[in-house]
N, CA, C and O atoms as a Tinker XYZ file with bonds, in Angstrom:
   452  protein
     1  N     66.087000  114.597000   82.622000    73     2
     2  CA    66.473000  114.487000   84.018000    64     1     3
     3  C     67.863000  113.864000   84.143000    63     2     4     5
     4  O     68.265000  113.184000   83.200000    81     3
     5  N     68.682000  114.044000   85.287000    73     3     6
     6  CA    69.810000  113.425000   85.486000    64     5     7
     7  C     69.318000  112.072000   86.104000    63     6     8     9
     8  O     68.352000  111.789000   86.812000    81     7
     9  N     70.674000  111.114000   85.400000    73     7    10
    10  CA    70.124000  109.855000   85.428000    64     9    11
    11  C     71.432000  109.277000   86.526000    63    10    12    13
    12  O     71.251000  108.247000   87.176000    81    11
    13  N     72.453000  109.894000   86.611000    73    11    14
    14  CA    73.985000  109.254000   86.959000    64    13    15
    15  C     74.720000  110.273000   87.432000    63    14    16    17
    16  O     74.397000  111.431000   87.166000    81    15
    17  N     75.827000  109.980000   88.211000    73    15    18
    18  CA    76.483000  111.060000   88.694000    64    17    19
    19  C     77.956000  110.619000   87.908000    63    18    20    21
    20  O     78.261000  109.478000   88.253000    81    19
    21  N     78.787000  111.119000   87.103000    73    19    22
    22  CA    79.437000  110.515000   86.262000    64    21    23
    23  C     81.171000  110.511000   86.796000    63    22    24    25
    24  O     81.994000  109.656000   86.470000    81    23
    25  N     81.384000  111.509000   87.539000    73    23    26
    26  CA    82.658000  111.942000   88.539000    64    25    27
    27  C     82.532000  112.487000   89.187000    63    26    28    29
    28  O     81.689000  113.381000   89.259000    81    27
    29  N     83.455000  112.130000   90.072000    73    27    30
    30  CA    83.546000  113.556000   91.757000    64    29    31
    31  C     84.919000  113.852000   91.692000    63    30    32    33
    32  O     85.687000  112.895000   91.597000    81    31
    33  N     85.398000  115.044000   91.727000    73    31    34
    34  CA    86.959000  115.387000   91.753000    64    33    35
    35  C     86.931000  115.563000   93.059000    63    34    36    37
    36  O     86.096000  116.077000   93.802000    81    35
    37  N     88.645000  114.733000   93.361000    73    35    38
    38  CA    89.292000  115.113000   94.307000    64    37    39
    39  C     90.597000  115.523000   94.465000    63    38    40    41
    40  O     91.461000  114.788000   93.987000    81    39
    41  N     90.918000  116.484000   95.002000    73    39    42
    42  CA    92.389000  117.362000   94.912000    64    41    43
    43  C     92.884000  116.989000   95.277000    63    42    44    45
    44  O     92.580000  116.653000   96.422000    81    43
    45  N     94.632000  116.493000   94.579000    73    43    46
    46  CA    95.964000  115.779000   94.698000    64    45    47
    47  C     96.662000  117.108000   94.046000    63    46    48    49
    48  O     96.106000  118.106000   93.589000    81    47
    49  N     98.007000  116.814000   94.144000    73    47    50
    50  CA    98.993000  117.735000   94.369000    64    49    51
    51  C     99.641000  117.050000   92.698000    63    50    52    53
    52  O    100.349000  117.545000   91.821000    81    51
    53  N     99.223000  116.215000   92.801000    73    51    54
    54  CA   100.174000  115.250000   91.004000    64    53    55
    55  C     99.289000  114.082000   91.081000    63    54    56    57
    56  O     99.158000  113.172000   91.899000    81    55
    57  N     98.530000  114.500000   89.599000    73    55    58
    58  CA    97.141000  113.493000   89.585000    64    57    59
    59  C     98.086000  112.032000   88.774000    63    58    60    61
    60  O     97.631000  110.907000   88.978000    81    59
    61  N     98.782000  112.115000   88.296000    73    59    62
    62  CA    99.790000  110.818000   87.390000    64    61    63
    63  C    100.181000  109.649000   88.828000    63    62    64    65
    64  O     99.969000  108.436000   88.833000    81    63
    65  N    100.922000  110.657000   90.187000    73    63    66
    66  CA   101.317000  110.103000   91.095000    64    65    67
    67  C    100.087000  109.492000   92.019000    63    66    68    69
    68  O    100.394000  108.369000   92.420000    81    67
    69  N     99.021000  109.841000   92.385000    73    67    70
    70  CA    98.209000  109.626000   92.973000    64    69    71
    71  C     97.069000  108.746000   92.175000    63    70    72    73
    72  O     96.208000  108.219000   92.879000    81    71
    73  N     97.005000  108.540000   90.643000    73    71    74
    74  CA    96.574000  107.033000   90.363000    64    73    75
    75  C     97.241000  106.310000   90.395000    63    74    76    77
    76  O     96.715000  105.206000   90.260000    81    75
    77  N     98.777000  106.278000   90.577000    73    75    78
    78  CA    99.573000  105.341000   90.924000    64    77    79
    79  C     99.124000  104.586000   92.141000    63    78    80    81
    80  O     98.773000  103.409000   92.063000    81    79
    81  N     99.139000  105.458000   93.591000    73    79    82
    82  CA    98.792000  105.043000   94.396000    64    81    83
    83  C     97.392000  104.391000   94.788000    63    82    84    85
    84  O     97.088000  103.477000   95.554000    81    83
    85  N     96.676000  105.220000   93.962000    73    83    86
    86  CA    95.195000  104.295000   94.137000    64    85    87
    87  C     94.973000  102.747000   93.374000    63    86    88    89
    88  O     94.282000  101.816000   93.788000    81    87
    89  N     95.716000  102.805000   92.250000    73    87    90
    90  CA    96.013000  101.769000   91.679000    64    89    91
    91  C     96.281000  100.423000   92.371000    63    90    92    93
    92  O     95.703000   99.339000   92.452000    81    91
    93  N     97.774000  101.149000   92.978000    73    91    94
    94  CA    98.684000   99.867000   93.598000    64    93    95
    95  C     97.913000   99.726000   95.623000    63    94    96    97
    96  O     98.186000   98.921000   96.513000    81    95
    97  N     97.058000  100.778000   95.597000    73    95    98
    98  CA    97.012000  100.665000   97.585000    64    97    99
    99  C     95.300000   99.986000   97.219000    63    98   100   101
   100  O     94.929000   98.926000   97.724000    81    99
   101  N     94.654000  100.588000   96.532000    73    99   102
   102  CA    93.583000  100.476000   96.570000    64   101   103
   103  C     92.972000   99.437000   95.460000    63   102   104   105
   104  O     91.765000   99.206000   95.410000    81   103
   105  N     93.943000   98.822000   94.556000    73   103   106
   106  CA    92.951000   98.113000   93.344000    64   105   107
   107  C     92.046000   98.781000   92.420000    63   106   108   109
   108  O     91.233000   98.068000   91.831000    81   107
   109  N     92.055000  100.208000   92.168000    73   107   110
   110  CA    91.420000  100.886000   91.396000    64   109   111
   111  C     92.051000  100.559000   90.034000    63   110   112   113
   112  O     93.186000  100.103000   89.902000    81   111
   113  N     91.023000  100.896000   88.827000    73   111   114
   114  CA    91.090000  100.885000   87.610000    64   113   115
   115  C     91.689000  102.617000   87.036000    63   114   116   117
   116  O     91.173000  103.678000   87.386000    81   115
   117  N     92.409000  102.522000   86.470000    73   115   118
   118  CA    92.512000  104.313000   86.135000    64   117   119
   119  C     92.301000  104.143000   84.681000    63   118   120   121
   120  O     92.897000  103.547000   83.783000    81   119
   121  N     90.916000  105.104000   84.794000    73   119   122
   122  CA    89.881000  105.025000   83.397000    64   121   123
   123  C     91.074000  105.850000   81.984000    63   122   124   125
   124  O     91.330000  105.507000   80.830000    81   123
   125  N     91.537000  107.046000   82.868000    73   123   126
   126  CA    91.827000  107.920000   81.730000    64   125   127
   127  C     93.263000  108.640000   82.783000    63   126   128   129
   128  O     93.601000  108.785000   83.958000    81   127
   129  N     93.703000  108.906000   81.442000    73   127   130
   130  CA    94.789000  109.591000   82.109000    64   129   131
   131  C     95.805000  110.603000   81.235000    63   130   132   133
   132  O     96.962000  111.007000   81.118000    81   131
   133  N     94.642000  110.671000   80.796000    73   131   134
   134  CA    94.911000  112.210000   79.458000    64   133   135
   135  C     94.926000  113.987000   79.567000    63   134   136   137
   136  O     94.042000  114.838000   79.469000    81   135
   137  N     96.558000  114.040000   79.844000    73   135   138
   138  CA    96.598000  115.530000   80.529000    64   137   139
   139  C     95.767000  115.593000   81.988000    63   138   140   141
   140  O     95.790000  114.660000   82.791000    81   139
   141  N     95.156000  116.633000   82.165000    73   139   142
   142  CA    94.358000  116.943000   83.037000    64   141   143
   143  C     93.551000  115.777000   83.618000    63   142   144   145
   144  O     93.823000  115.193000   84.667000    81   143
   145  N     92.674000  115.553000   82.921000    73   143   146
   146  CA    91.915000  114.255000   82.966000    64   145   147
   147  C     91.894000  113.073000   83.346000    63   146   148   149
   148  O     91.518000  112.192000   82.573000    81   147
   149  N     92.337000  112.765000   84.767000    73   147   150
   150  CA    92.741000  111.506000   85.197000    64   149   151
   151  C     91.919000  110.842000   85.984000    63   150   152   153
   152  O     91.569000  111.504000   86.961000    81   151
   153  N     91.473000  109.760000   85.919000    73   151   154
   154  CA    90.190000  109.403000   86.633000    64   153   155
   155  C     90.518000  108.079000   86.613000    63   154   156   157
   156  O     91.095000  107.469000   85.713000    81   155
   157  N     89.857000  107.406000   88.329000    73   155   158
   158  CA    90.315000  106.152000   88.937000    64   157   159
   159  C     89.009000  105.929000   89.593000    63   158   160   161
   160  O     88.365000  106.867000   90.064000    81   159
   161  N     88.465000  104.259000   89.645000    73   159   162
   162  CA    87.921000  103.738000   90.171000    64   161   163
   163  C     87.750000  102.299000   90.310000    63   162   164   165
   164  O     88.557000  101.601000   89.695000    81   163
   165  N     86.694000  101.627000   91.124000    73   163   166
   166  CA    86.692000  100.519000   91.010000    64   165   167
   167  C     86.493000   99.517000   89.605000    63   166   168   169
   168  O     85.380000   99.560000   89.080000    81   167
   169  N     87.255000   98.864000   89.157000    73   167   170
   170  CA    86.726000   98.247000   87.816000    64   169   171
   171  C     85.158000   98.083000   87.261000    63   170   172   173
   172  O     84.496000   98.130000   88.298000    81   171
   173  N     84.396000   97.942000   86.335000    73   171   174
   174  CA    83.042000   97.754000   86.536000    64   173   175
   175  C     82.277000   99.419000   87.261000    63   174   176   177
   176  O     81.050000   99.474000   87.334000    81   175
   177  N     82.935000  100.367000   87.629000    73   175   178
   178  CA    82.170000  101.417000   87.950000    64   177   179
   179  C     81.711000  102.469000   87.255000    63   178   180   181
   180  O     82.419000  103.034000   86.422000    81   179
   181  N     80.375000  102.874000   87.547000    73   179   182
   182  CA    79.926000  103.659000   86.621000    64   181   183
   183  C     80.281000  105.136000   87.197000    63   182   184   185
   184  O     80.279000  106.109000   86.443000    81   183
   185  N     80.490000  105.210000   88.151000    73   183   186
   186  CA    80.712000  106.978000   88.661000    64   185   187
   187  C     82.638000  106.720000   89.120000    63   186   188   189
   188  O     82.911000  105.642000   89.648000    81   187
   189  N     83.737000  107.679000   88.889000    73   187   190
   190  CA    84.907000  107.179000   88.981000    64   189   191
   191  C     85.361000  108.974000   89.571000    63   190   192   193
   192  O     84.902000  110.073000   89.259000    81   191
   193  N     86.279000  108.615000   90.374000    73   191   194
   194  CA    87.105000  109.814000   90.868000    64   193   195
   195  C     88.289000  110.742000   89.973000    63   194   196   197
   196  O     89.395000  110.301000   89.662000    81   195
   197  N     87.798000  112.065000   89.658000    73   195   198
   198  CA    88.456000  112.767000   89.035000    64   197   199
   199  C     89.373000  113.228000   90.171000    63   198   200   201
   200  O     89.088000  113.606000   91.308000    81   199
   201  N     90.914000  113.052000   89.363000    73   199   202
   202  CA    92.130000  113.296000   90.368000    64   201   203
   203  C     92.745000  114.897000   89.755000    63   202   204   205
   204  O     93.604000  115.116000   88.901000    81   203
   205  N     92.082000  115.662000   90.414000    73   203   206
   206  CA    92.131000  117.329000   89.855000    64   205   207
   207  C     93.266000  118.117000   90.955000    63   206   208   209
   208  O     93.190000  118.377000   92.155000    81   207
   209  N     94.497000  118.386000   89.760000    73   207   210
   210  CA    95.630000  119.037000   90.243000    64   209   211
   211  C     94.823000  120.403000   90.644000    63   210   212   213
   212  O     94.152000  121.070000   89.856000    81   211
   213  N     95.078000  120.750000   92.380000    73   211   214
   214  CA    94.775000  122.368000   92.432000    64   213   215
   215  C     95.428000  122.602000   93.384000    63   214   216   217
   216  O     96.332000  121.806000   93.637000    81   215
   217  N     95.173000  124.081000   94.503000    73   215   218
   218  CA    95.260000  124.140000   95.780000    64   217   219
   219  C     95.160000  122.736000   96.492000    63   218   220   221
   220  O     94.357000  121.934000   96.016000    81   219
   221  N     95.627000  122.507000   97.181000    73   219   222
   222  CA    94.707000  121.050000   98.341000    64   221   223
   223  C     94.617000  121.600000   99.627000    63   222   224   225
   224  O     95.198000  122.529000  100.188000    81   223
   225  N     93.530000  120.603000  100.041000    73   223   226
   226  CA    92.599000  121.261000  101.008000    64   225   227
   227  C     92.418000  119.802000  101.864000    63   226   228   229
   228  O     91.380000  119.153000  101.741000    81   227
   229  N     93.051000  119.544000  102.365000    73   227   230
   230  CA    93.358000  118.149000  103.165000    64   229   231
   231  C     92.356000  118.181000  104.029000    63   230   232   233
   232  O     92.210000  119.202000  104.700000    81   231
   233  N     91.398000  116.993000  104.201000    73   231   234
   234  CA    90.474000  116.731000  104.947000    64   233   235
   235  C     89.351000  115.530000  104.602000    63   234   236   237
   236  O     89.569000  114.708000  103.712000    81   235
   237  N     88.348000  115.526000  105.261000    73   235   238
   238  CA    87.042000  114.722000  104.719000    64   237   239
   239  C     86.468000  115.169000  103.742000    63   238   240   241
   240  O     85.922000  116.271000  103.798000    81   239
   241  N     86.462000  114.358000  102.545000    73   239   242
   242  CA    85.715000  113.951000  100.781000    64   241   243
   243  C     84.486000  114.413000  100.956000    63   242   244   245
   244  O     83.824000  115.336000  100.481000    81   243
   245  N     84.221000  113.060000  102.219000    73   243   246
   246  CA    82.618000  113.228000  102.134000    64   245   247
   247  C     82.260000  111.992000  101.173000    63   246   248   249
   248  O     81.051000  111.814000  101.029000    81   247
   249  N     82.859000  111.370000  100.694000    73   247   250
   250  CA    82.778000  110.253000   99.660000    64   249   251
   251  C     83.656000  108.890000  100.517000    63   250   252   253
   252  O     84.758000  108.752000  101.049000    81   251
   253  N     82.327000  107.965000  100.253000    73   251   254
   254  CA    82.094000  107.096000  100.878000    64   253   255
   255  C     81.928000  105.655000   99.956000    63   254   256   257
   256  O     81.115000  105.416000   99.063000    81   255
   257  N     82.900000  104.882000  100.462000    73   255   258
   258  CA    83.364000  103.568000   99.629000    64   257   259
   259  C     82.939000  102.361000  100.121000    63   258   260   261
   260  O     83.371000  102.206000  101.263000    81   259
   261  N     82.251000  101.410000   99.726000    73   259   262
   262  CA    81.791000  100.212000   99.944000    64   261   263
   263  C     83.063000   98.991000   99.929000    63   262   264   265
   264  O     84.076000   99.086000   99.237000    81   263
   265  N     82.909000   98.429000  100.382000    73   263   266
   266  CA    83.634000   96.472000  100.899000    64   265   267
   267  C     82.425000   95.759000  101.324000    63   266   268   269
   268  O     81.342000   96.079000  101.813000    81   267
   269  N     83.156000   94.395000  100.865000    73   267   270
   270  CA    82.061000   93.201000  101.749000    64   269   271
   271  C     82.492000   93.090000  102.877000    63   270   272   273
   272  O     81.571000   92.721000  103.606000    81   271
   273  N     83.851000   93.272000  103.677000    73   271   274
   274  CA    84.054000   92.515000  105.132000    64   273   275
   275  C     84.980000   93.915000  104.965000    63   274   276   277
   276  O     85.808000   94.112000  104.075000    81   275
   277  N     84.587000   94.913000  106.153000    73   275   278
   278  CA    85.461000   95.591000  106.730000    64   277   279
   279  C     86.245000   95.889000  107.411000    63   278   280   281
   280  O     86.928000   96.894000  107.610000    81   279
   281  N     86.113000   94.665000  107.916000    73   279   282
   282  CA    87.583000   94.139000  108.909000    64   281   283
   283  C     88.447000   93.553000  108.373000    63   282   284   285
   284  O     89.602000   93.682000  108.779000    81   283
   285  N     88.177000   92.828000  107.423000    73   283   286
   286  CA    89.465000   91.802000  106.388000    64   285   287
   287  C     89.861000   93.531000  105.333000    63   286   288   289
   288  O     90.939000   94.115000  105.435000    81   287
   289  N     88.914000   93.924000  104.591000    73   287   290
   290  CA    89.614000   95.036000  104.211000    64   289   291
   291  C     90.391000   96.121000  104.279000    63   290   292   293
   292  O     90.985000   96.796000  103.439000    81   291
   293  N     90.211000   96.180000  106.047000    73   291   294
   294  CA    90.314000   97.117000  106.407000    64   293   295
   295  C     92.159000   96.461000  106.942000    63   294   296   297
   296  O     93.060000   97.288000  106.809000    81   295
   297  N     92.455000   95.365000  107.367000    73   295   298
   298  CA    93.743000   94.744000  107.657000    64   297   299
   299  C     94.872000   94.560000  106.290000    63   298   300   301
   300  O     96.099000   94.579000  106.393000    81   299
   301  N     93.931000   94.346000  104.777000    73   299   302
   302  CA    94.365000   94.135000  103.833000    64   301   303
   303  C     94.924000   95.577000  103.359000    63   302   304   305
   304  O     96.126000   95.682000  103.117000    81   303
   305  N     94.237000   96.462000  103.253000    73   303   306
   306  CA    94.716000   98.021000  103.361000    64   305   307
   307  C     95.831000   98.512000  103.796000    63   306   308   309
   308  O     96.874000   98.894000  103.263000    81   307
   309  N     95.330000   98.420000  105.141000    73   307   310
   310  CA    96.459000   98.373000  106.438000    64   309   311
   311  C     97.922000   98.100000  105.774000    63   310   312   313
   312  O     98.837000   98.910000  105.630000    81   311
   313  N     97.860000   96.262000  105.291000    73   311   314
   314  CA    99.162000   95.743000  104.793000    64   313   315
   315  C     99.682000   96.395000  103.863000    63   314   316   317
   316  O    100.796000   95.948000  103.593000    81   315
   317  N     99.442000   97.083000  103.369000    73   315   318
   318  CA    99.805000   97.593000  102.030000    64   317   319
   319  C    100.234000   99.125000  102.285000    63   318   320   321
   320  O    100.537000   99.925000  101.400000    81   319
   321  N    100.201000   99.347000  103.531000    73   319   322
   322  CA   100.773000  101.252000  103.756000    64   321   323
   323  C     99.475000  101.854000  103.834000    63   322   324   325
   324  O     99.851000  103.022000  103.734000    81   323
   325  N     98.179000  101.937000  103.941000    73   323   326
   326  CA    97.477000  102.666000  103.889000    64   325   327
   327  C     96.843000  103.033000  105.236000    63   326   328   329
   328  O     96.054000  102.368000  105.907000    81   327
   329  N     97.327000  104.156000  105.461000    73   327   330
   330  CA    96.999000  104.997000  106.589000    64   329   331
   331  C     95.719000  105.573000  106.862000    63   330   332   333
   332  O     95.261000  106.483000  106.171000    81   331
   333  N     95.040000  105.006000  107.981000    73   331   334
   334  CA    93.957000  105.324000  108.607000    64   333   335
   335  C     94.025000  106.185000  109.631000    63   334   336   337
   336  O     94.839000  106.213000  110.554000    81   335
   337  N     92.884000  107.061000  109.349000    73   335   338
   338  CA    92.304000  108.363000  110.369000    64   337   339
   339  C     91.465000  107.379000  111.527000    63   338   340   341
   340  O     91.496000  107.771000  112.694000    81   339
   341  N     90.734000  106.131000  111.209000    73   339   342
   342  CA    89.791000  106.032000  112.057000    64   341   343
   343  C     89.890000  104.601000  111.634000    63   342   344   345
   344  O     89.713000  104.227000  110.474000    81   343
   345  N     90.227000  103.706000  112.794000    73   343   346
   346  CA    89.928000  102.066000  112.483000    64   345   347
   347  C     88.411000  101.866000  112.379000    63   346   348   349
   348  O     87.600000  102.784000  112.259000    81   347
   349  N     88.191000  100.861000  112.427000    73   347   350
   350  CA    86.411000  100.664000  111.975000    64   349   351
   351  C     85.872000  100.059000  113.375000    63   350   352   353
   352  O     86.528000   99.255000  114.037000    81   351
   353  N     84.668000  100.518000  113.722000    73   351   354
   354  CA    84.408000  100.995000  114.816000    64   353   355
   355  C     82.680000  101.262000  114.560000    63   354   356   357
   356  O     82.229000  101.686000  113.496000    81   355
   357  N     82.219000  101.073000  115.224000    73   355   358
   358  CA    80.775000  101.808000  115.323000    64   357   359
   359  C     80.461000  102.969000  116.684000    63   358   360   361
   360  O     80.439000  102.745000  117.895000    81   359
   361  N     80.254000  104.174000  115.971000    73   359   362
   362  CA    80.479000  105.144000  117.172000    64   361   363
   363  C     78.612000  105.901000  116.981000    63   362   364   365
   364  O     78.362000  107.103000  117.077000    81   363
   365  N     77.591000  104.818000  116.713000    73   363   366
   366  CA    76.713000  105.519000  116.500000    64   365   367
   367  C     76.265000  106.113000  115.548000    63   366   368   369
   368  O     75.287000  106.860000  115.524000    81   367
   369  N     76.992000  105.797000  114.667000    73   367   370
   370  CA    76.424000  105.532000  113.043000    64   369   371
   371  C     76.887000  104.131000  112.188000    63   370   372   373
   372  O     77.019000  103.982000  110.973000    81   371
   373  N     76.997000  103.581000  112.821000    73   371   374
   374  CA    76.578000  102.111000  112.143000    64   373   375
   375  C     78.670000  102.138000  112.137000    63   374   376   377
   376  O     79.491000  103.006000  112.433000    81   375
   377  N     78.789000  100.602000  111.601000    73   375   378
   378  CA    80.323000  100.427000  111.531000    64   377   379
   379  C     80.942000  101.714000  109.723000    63   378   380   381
   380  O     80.388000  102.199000  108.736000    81   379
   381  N     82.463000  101.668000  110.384000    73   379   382
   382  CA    82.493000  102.327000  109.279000    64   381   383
   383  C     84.049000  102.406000  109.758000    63   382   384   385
   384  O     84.429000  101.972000  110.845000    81   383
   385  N     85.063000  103.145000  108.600000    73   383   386
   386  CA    86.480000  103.602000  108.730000    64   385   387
   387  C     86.669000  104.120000  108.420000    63   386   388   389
   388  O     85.648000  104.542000  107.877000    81   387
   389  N     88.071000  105.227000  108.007000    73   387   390
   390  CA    88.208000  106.179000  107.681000    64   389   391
   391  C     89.924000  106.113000  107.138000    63   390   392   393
   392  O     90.877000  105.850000  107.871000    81   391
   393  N     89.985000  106.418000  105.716000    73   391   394
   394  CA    91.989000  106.617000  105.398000    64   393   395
   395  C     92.224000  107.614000  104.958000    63   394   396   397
   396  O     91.408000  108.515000  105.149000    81   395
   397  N     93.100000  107.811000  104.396000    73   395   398
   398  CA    94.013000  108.983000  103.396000    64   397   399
   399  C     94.492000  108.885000  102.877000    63   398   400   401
   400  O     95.535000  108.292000  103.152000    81   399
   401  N     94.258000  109.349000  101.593000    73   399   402
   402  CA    95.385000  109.238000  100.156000    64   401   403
   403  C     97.000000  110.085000  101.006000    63   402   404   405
   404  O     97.205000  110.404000  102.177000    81   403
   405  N     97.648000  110.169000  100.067000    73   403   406
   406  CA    98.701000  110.557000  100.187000    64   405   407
   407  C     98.758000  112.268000  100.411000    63   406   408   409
   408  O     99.482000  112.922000  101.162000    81   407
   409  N     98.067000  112.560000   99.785000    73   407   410
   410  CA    97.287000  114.018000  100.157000    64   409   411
   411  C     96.665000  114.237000  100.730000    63   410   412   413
   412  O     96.150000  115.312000  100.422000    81   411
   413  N     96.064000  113.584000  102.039000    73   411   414
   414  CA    95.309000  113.943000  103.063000    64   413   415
   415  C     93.869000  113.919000  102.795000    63   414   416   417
   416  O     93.052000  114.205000  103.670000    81   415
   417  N     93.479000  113.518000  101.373000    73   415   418
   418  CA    91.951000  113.187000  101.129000    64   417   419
   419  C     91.249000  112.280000  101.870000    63   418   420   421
   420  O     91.374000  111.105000  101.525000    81   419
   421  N     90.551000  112.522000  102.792000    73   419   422
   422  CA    90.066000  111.289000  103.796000    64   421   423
   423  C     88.883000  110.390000  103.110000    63   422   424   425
   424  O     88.004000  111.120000  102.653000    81   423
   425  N     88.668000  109.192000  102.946000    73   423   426
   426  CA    87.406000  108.976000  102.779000    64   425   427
   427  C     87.135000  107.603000  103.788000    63   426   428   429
   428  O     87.846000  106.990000  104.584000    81   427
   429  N     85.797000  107.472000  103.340000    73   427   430
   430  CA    85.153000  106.453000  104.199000    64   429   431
   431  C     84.866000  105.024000  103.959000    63   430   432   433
   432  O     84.308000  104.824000  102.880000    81   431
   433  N     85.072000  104.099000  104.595000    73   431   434
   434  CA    84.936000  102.987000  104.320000    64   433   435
   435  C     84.190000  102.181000  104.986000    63   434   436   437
   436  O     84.424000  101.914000  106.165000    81   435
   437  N     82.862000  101.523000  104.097000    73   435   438
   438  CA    82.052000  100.694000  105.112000    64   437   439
   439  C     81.602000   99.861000  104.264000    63   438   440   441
   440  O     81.792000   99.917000  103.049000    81   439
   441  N     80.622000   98.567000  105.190000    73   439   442
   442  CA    80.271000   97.268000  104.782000    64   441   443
   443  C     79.301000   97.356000  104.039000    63   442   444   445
   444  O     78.454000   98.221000  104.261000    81   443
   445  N     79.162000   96.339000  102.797000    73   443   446
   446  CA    77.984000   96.355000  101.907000    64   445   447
   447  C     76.993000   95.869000  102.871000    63   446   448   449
   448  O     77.243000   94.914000  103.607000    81   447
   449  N     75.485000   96.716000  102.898000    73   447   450
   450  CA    74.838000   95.955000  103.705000    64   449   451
   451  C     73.671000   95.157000  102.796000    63   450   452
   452  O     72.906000   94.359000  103.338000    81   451
């Protein structure tokens, strides 16, 4: 049986440039970064984002990122250039936010509950 989900690719335009940015905006770890193969996540994580050069298709991931305080994270972000689709807000599904890589990859950001 499957036990783990081990990567999720997401499409960047220059996977070298865009662990840069997750690196320096986000505090990610970049596991690997061999040719093709570039993959970033939180330190300590067992499932990590494959940064897969293709077409891009700018929009919502669908992949959804945990913080302890989403309001301090969400200002700390902020400071650092990172552009939000959606401040954090509860619109009827519980609090939550929304940014973008540099490529228009949206994802989501909400509180550990």
């Amino acid at each position: 049986m499957i036990t783990t989900i081990g990567d999720v690719a997401v499409v960047v335009s220059d996977a070298k440039k865009s662990a840069e940015w997750y690196r320096s905006k986000l505090g990610f770890k970049v596991f690997s970064s061999e040719g093709h193969w570039v993959t970033v996540g939180p330190a300590g994580a067992t499932t990590v984002i494959h940064l897969c050069e293709a077409q891009l298709e700018p929009g919502n991931t669908g992949i959804g990122l945990v913080c302890e305080d989403l309001q301090k994270t969400y200002k700390e972000l902020t400071g650092k250039g990172v552009e939000f689709t959606k401040k954090p807000a509860d619109d009827g599904f519980g609090m939550y936010a929304m940014f973008k890589d540099p490529d228009g990859n949206e994802f989501w950001l909400t509180p550990k509950e």
